[in-house]
FINUTOR-765079 format. One line per field, with one value per residue (C-alpha): residue in one letter; z, x, y. Coordinates in steps of 0.5 Angstrom, whole numbers, plus 500, padded with zeros to 3 digits. Layout:
BEGIN
aa: c(A/...)
up: c(Z/...)
east: c(X/...)
north: c(Y/...)
This chain:
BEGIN
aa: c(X/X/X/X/X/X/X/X/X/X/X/X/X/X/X/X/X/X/X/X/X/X/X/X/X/X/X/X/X/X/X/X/X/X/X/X/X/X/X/X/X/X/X/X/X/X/X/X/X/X/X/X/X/X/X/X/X/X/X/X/X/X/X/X/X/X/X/X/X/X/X/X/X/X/X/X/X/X/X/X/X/X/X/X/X/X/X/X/X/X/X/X/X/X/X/X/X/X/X/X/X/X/X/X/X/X/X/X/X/X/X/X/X/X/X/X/X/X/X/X/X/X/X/X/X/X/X/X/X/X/X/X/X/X/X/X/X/X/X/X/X/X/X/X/X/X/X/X/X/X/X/X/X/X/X/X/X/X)
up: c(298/299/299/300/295/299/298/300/305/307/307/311/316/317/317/322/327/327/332/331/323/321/314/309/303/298/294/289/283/283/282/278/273/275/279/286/291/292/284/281/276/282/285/278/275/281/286/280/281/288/292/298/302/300/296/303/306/301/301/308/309/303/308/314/311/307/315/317/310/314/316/321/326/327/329/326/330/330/322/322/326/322/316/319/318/325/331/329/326/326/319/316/318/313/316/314/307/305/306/303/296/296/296/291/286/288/291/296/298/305/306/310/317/314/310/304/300/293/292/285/283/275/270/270/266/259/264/271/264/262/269/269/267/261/262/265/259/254/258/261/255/254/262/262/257/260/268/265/262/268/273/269/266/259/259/254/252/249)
east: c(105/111/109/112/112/110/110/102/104/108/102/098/103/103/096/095/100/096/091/090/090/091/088/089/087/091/095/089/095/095/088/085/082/077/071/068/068/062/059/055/061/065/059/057/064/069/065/065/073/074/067/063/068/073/067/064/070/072/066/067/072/071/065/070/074/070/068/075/080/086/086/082/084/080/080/082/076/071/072/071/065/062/064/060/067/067/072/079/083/090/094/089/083/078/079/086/084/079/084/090/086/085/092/094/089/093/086/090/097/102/104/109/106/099/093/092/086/085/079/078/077/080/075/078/083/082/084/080/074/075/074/067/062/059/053/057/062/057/056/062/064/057/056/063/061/055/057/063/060/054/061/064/070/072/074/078/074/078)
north: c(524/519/512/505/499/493/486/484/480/486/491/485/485/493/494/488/492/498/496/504/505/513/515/520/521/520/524/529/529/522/521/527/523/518/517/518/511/513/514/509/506/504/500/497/495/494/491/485/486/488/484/487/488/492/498/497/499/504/508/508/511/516/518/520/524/527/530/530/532/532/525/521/516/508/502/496/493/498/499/491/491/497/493/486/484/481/482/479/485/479/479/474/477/479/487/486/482/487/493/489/488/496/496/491/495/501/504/505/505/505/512/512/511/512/509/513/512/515/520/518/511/511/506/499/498/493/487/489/488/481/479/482/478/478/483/488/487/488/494/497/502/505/506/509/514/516/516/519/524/525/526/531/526/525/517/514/508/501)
């Protein structure tokens, strides 16, 4: 799948416009190593880098195409309402931060005229780790290995 380089402001502004916010999965090759939106790695470690938001809505959407493989179709408004986002779906809206920050961390990306989440989530790289407080830290490359290994992956540990 093709995707487009966009500045943030860039992506916040194309999210904003789509009052009707066509989603697909993203590219498999891209993403073949890494875990579930939903696995326990991904709530533990990246919610300390991305917050609620963003996890919340990245499962979210994990869930309905998980239904609907080929894509789905949603509301800006619905997805904040269903998220306790509110109603507000303009270009500083916490719908459109939310799905920005995704984006910006490349667990999504603007794939020409839809919104392509990743189907999995790679560990966080050795800078996302120094954001970590210091108990996930000291935990991070001992979790790593054991979810790694309880979801079938081998990861490479810094």
């Amino acid at each position: 799948m093709r995707t487009t380089t966009a500045t943030g402001a860039e992506t916040a502004m194309w999210i904003s416009e789509h009052e009707s916010l066509p989603v697909v999965w993203n590219d498999p090759t891209i993403g073949a190593v890494g875990f579930d939106p939903r696995s326990p790695y991904v709530e533990i470690y990246w919610l300390a880098v991305l917050g609620p938001s963003s996890i919340l809505a990245v499962r979210r959407l994990a869930d309905w195409l998980d239904g609907k493989p080929s894509g789905i179709e949603i509301t800006l408004e619905d997805l904040a309402q269903s998220l306790g986002l509110g109603r507000s779906t303009g270009r500083y809206s916490p719908i459109v931060r939310t799905l920005q920050r995704l984006v910006i961390f490349d667990l999504a990306a603007i794939a020409w005229d839809s919104y392509a989440l990743r189907r999995t989530i790679p560990p966080l790289s050795v800078r996302h780790q120094r954001q970590l407080p210091d108990d996930l830290a000291a935990r991070h490359d001992d979790d790593l290995r054991r979810l790694g290994a309880e979801a079938g992956l081998n990861p490479v540990v810094h």
